[in-house]
MILONU-676984 format. One line per 5 residues: number of its first residue (from 1); their letters; for each residue x, y, z of C-alpha. Coordinates in steps of 0.001 Angstrom, whole numbers, plus 524288, in hexadecimal, padded with zeros to 5 digits. Layout:
NUM	a	X,Y,Z ~ ...
% end
This chain:
1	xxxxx	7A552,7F1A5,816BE ~ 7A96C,7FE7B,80F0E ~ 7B7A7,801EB,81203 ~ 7B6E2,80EB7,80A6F ~ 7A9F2,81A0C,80949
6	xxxxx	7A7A7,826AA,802A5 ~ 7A2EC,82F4E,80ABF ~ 79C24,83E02,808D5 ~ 79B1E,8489F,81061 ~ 79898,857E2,80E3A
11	xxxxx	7A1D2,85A4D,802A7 ~ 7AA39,84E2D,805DD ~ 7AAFE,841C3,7FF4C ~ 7B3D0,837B1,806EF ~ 7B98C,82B91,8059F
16	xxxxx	7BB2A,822E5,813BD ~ 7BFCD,81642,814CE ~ 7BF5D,80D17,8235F ~ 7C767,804CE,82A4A ~ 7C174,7FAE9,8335B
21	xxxxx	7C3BE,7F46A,83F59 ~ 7C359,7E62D,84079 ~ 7C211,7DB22,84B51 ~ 7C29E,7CD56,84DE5 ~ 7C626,7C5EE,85A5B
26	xxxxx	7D1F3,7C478,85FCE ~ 7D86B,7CB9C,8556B ~ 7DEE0,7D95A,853F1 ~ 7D3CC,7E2C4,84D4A ~ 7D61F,7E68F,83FA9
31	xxxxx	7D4F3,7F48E,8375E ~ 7D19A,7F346,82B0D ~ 7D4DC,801BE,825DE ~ 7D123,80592,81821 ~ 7DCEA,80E7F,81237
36	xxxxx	7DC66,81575,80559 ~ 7E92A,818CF,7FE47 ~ 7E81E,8262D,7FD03 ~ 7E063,82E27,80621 ~ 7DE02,83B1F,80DB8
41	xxxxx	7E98D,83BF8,81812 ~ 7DF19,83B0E,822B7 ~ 7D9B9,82E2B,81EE3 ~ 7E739,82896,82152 ~ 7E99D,83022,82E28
46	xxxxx	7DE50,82956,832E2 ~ 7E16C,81C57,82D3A ~ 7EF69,81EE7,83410 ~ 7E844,820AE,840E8 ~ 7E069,81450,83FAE
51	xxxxx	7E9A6,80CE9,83E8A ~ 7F10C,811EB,848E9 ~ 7EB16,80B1B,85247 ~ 7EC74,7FA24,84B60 ~ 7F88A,7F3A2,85113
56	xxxxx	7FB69,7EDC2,8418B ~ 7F7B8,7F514,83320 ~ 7F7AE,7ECDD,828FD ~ 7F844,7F589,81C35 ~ 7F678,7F548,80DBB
61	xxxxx	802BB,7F622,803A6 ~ 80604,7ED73,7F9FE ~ 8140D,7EAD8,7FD17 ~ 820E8,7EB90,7F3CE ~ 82639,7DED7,7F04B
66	xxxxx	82F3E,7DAD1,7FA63 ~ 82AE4,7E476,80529 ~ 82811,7D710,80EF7 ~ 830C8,7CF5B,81597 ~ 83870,7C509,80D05
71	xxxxx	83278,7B6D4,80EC1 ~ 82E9F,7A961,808FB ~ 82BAB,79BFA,80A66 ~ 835CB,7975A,8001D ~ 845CD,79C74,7FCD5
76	xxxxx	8402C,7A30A,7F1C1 ~ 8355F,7AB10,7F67C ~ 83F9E,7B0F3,8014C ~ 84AA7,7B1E6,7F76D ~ 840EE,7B920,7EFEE
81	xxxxx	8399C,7C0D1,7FBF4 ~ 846B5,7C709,80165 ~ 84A08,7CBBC,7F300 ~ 83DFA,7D2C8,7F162 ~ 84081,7D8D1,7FE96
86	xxxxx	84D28,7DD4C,7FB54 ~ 84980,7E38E,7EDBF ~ 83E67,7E986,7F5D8 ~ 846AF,7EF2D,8006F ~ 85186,7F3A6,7F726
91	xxxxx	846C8,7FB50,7EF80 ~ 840A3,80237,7FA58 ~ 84F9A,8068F,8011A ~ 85290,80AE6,7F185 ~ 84637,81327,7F23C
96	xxxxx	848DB,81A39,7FDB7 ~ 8567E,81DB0,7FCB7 ~ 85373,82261,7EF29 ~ 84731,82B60,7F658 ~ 851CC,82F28,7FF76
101	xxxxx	85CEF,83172,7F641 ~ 863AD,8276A,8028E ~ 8696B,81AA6,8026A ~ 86555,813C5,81057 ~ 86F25,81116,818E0
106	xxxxx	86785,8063E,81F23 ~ 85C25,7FCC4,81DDE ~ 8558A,8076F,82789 ~ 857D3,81242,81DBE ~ 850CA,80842,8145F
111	xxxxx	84516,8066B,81ED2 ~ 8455B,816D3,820CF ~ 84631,81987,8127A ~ 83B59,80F8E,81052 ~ 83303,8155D,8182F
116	xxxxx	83412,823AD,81325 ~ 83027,81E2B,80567 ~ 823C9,8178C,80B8C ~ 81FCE,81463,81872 ~ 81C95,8056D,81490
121	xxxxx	829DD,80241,8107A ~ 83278,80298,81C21 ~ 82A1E,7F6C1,822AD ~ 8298A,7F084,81472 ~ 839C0,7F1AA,8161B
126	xxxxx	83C72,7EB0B,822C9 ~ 832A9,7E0EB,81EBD ~ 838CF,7DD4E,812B2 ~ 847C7,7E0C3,81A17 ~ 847F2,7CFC2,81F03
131	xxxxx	84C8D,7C622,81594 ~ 842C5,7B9F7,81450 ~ 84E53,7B358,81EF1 ~ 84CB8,7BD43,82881 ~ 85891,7C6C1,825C8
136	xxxxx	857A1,7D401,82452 ~ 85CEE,7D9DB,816FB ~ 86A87,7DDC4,81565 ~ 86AEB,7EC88,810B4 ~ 87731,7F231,80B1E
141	xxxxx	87A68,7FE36,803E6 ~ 88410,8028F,7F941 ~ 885E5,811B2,7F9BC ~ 88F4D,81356,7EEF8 ~ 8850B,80D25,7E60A
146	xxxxx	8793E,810A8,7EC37 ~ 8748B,800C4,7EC08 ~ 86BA5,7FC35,7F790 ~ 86BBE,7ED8E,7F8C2 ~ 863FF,7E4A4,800E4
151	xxxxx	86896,7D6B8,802F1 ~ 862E9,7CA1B,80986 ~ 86D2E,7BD86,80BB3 ~ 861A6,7B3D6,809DF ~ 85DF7,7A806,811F3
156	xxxxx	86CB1,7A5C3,815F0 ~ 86FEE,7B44E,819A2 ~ 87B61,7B3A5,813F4 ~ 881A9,7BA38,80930 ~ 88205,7B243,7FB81
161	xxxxx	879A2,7A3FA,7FBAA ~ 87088,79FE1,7F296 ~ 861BF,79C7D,7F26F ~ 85B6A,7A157,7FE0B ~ 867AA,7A7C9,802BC
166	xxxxx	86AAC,7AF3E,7F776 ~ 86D30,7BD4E,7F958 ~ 862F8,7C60B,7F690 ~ 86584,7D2DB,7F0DF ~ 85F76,7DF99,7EDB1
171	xxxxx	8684F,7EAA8,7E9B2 ~ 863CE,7F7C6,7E3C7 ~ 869E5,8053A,7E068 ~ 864FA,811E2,7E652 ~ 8638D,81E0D,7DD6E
176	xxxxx	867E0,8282B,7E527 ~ 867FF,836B7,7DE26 ~ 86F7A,843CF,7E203 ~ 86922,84AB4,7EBDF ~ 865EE,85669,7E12C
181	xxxxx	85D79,84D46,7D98B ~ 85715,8468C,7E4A8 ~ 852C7,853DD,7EABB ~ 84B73,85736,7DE0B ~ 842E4,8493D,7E063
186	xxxxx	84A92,83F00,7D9AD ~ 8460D,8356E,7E346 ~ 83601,83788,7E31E ~ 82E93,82D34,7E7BC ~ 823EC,827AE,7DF47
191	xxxxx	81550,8276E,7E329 ~ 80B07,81CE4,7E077 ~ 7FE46,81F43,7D9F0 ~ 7F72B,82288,7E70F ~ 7FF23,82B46,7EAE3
196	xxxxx	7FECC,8331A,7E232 ~ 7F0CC,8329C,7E212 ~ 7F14B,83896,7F107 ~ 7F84A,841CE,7EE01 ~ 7F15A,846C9,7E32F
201	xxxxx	7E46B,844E3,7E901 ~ 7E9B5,84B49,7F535 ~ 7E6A9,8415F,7FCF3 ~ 7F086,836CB,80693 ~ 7F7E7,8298D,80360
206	xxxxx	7F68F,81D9A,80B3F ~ 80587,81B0A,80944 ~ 80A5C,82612,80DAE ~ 7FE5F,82A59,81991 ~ 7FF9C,81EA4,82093
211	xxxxx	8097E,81A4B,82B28 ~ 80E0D,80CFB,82444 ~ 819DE,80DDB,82A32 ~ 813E1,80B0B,83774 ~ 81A2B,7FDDD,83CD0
216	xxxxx	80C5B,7F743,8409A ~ 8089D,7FAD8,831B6 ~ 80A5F,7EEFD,829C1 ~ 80A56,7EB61,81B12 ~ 80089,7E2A0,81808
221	xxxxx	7FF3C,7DE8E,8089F ~ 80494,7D854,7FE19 ~ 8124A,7DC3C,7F8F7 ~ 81140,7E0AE,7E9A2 ~ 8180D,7D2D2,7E483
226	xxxxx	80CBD,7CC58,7EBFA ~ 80381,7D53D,7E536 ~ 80907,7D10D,7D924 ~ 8083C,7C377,7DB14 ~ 7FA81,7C468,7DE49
231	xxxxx	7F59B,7CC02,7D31D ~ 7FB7B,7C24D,7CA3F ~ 7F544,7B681,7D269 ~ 7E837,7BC80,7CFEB ~ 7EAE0,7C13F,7C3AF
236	xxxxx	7E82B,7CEA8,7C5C0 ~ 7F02E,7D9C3,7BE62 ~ 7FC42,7DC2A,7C2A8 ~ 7FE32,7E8AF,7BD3F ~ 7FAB0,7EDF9,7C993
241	xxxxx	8071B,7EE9A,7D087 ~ 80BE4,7F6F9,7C7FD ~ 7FF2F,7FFF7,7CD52 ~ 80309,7FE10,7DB0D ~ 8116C,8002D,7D912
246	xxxxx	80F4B,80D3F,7D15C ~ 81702,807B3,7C663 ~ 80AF7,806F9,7BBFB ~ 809C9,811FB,7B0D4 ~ 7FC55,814E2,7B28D
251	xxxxx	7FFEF,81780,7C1B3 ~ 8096D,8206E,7BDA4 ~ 7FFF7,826DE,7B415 ~ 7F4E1,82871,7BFB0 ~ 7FF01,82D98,7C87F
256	xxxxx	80361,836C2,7BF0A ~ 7F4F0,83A95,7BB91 ~ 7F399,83CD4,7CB2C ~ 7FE0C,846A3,7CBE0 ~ 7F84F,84FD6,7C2F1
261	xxxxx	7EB39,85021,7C95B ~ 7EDE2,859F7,7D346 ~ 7F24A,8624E,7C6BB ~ 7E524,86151,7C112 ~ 7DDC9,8625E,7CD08
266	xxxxx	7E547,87019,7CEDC ~ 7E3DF,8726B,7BFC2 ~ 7D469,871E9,7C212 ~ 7D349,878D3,7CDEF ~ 7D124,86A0F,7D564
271	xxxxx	7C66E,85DDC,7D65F ~ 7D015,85331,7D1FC ~ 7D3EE,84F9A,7DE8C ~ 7C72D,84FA7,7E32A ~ 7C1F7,84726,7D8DC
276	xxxxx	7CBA9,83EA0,7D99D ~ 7C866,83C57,7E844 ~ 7B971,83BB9,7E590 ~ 7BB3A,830B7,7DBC0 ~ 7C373,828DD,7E6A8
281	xxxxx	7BA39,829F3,7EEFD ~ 7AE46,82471,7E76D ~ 7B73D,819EF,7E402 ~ 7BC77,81461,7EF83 ~ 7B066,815D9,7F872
286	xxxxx	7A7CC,80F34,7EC31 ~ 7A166,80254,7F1FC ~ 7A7E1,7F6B3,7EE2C ~ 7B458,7FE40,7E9DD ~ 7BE69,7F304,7EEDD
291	xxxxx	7B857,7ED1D,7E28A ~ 7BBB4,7F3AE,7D967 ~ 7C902,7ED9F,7D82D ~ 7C334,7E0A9,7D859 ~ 7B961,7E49A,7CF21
296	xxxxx	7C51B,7E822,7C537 ~ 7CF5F,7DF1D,7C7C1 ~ 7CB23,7D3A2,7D0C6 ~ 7D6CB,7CC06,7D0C5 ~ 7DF08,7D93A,7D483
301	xxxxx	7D5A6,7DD16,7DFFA ~ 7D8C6,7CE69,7E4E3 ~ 7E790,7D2B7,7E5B6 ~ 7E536,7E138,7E9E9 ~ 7DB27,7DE56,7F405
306	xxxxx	7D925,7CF04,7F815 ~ 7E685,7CC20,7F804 ~ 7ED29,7D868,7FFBE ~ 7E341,7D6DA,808F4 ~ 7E3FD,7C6F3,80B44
311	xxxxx	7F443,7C9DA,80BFB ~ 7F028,7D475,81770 ~ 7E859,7CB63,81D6B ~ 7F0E5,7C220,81EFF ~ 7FA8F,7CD04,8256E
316	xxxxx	7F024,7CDCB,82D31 ~ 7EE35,7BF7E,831B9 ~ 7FAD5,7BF82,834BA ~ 7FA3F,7CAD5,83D40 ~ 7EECD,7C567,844FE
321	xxxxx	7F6D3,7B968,8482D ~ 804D1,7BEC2,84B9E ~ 80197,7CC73,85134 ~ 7FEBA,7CD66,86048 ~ 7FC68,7D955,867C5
326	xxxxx	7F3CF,7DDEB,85B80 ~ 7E6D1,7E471,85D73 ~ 7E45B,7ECF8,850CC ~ 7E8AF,7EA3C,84195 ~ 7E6A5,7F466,8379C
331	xxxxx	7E668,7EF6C,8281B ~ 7E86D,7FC6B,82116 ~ 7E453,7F771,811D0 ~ 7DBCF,7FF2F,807E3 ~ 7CE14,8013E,809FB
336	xxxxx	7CCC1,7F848,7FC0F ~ 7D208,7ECD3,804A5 ~ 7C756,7EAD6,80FF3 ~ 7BCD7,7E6CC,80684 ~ 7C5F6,7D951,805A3
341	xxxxx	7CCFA,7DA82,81455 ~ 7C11D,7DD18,81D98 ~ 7B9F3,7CEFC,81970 ~ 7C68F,7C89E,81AAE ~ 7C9FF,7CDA5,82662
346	xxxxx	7BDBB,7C8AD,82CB1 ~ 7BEC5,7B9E1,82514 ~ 7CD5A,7B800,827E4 ~ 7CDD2,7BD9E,835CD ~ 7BE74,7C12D,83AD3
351	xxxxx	7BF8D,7CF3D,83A52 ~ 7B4EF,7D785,83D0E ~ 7B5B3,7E662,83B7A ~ 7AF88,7EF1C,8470C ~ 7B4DA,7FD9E,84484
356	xxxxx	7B4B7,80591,83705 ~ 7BBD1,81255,8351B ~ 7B999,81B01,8292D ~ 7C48C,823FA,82474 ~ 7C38A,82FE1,81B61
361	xxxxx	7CEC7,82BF1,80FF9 ~ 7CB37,83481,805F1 ~ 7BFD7,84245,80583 ~ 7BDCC,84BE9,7F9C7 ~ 7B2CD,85735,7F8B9
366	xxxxx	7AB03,85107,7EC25 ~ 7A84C,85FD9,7E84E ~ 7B63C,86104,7E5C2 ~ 7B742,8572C,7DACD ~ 7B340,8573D,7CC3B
371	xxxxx	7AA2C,84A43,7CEE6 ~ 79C52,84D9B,7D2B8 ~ 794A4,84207,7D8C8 ~ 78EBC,83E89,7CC6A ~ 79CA3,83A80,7C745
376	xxxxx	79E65,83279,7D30B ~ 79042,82C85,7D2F9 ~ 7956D,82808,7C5B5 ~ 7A10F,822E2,7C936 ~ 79B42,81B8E,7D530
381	xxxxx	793E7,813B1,7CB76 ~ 79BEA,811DD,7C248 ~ 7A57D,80B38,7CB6C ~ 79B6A,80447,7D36A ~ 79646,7FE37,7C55B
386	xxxxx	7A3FC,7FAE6,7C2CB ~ 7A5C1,7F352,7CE06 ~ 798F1,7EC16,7CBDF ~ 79C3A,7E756,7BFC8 ~ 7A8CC,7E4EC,7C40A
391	xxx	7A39D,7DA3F,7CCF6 ~ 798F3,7D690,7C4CD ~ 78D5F,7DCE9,7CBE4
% end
């Protein structure tokens, strides 16, 4: 099945990708729904509506190290767990009082703050807020120094101890500026490669368009250490954090290159944009486009794809078995995923789908842009012959 299409009309080239309904017996019905990361606000107004109506979401995001709760079979692993989920938590309640100019005043002000930074992050919070023994962290504040300092007592509970009941620390120091210097932006936040690329394609960001901080929304994929681990187990590059997490030069180069677009689309009286769009387009709706990772990098579309989507399904197993009173479950992933999920839904749990929607995420007038169709004839081929040889065809 296609999870993505170009479609034409007079003067409008589009780009729509489905979501599908699934059944099997005796179980709740599940929603696929293809997502894009960046999008025309309407696409994700509809999305939002969807899913309205599923009791559960299950969603896409590679989660910060330390953002579950602590756990582990063995006295290291939770030693080790609860740390993470202290550095974690101190980091997040560090960036939002320095957003805010604010020190919290409670672990609620850390949960509020969180949330104004991104939606995600206040559930990420009060999952990771539990020691693996069950407490909840100790939060205390130091206003002459400006020092934040979460604290967990260990197995025992009790200050001092050693081994499993050694106190577990995370202190850090918030930089807090004069009010003169903060009002002239000392405390901008910094984007990510896609969004900048909505904004200057004028066009949405999954991020920030959808209502993640619903309560029945729930993260379901790998944490970035996890990620990690598994790019090195199949020997794939890991290099590609660094892409994920923003941190890489050539990131910061593209994002850089992004922001002067709009200049040179104004320069040249416009077509950039456009182009830009077109080119998507093509791409994404090109048959046999979730292959084109694989095609590349095999052992990094095994992490990127397979594994997310066997650690949601196994989110989802779970929620089969414990959940009562359940008659609809949405899985919000990228449309990239279903290729991989829809088969495995049906093997693991007999799945069938029933319903398709399609949903408008992207449109562009083609008369606007610099490419004619020849260009994108071209460039149709030349990635379809890529792929083919790719995968030996």
């Amino acid at each position: 099945q296609e999870w993505t299409r170009r479609v034409v009309g007079d003067n409008l080239v589009s780009l729509e990708i489905a979501s599908r309904r699934y059944v099997s017996d005796g179980k709740p019905d599940v929603w696929l729904v293809g997502v894009a990361h960046i999008a025309d606000q309407s696409f994700y107004g509809e999305i939002t509506a969807l899913l309205e109506e599923m009791d559960i979401v299950l969603y896409e995001s590679v989660r910060p190290t330390g953002s579950r709760q602590p756990s582990g079979e063995t006295e290291e692993e939770r030693v080790h767990s609860t740390q993470q989920s202290l550095e974690f938590i101190a980091d997040v309640a560090v960036r939002g009082a320095e957003t805010s100019n604010m020190l919290p005043k409670s672990f609620d002000d850390v949960i509020v703050e969180a949330s104004l930074l991104d939606s995600r992050l206040a559930a990420w919070v009060e999952d990771a807020s539990v020691d693996a023994w069950g407490r909840q962290f100790i939060f205390r504040i130091e206003f002459s120094t400006n020092t934040l300092t979460f604290a967990s007592y260990g197995a025992d509970g009790k200050v001092g101890g050693t081994g499993e009941s050694t106190d577990l620390i995370a202190t850090k120091i918030v930089m807090i500026v004069p009010n003169d210097e903060f009002a002239l932006g000392a405390s901008d936040p910094q984007n990510n490669i896609q969004e900048d690329l909505a904004v200057v394609l004028g066009l949405a960001f999954q991020l920030e368009a959808l209502p993640y901080e619903n309560p029945n929304w729930v993260c379901s994929d790998m944490t970035m250490d996890e990620v990690e681990a598994k790019l090195i187990e199949r020997g794939a590059d890991t290099s590609l954090l660094s892409v994920l997490t923003g941190e890489s030069f050539a990131v910061k180069i593209a994002s850089s290159i992004m922001k002067l677009v709009p200049l040179f689309d104004t320069f040249i009286g416009g077509g950039i944009r456009e182009s830009v769009r077109l080119l998507m387009i093509e791409m994404l709706s090109l048959p046999d486009s979730d292959q084109l990772l694989a095609g590349i990098e095999p052992e990094l579309a095994q992490v990127i794809i397979v594994d997310r989507n066997t650690e949601l399904l196994e989110d989802l197993a779970a929620t089969l078995e414990t959940t009562e009173d359940v008659s609809s479950i949405g899985v919000l992933y990228g449309a990239g995923h279903m290729f991989d999920l829809a088969p495995r839904l049906n093997s693991l749990f007999g799945y069938s789908p029933i319903e398709e929607r399609w949903f408008v995420s992207m449109s562009v007038n083609p008369n606007d842009s610099f490419l004619k169709e020849s260009d994108l004839k071209r460039m149709r081929f030349m990635l379809q012959y890529q792929m083919r040889k790719k995968n030996g065809s």
